[in-house]
C-alpha positions as CSV (number, residue, x, y, z in Angstrom):
1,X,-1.3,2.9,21.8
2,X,-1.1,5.7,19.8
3,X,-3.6,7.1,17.1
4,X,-1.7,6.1,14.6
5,X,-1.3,2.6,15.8
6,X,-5.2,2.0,16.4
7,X,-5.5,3.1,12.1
8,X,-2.7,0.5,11.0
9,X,-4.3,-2.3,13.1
10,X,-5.1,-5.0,10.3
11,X,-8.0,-6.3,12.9
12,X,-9.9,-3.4,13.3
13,X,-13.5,-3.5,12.3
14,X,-15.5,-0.2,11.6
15,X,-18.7,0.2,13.6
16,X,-21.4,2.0,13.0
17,X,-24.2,2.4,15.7
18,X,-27.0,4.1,13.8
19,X,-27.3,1.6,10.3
20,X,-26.5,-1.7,9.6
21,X,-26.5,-0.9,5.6
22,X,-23.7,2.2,6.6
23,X,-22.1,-0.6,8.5
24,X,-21.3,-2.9,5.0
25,X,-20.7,-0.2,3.3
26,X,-17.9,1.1,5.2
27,X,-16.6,-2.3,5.1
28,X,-16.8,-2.6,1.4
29,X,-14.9,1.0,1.3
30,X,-12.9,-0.5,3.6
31,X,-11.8,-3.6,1.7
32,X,-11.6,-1.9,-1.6
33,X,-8.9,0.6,0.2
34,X,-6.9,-2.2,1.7
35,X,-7.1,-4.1,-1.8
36,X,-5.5,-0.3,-2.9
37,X,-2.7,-0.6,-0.8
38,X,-1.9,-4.0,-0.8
39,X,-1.1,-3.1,-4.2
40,X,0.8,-0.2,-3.4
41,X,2.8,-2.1,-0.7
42,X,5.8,-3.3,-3.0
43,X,6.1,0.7,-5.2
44,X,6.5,2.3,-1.5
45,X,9.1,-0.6,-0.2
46,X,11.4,-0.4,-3.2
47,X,11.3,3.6,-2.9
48,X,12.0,3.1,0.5
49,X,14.6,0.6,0.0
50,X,16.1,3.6,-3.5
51,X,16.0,6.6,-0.9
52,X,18.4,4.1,1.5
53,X,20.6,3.0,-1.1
54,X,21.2,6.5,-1.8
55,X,21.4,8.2,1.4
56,X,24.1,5.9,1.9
57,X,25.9,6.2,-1.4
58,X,25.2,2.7,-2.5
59,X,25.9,2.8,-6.0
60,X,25.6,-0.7,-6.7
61,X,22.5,-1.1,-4.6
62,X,20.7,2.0,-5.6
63,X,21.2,0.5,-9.0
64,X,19.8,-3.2,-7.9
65,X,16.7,-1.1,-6.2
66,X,16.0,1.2,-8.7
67,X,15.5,-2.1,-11.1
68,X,13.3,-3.0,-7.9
69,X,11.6,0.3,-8.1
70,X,10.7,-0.5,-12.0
71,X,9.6,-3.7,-11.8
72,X,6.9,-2.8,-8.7
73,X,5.8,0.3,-10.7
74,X,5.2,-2.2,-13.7
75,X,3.3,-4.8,-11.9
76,X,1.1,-1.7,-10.6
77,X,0.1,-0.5,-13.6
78,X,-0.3,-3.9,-15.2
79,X,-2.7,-4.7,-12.3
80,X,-4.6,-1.3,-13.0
81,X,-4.9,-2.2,-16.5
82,X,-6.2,-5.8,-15.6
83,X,-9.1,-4.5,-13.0
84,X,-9.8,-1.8,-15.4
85,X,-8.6,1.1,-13.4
């Protein structure tokens, strides 16, 4: 297993030998950045899936992803503005 593969684990569990309290707070930071990404997850797909389309000169589906694209971006920023952030 590479490095990168031991960071994208969704099991992993941090340790921390020296303080119980550093322990739950890392998990707390560790939560609030999977929460982060989780709402990320569907903007960086439908990029993903707009850079394909037009590498291969999909007009039809660059057009069907970029409406993708918009509608992830939106629910983004609606969530931000819901949580207050």
């Amino acid at each position: 297993m590479n490095s990168s593969q031991a960071l994208a684990a969704p099991d992993w569990q941090p340790t921390v030998a020296a303080n119980t309290n550093d322990a739950a707070d890392a998990a707390g930071r560790l939560g609030a950045l999977q929460g982060e990404l989780a709402a990320q997850q569907p903007v960086v797909s439908a990029a993903l899936l707009v850079v394909t389309a037009f590498r291969m000169r999909d007009e039809a589906g660059l057009l069907d992803t970029l409406r993708l694209l918009t509608e992830a971006v939106l629910g983004l920023e609606q969530r931000r503005a819901r949580d207050g952030g």
